[in-house]
C-alpha positions in Angstrom: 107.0 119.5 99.2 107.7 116.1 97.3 106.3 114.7 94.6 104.2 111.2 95.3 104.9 108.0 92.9 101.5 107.3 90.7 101.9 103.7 92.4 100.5 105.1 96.1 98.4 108.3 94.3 95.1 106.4 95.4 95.2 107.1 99.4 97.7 110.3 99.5 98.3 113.9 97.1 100.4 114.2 94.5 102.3 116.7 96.5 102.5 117.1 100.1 104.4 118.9 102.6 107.4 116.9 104.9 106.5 115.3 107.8 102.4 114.4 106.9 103.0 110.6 105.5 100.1 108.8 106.5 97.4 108.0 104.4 94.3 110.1 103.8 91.2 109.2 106.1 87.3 109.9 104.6 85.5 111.5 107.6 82.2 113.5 108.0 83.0 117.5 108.5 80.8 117.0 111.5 82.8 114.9 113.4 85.7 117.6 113.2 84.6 120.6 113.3 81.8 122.2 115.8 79.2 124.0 114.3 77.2 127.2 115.8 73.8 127.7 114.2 72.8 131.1 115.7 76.0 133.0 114.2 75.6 134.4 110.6 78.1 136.3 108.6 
């Protein structure tokens, strides 16, 4: 993992793993994941 400069801290984590470099995108859990509403724990 590498450390991120405070300059670009706003749109990516302090620390993240090689090869994920693009900026972090704000999207709705529903529009990524698929939910089941008849299944319970």
């Amino acid at each position: 993992m590498a450390k991120i400069d405070d300059s670009v801290k706003k749109k990516v984590p302090e620390l993240r793993f090689p090869g994920f470099t693009y900026d972090w995108e704000e999207r709705k859990l529903k529009d990524i994941a698929q939910f089941n509403p008849y299944f319970a724990f």
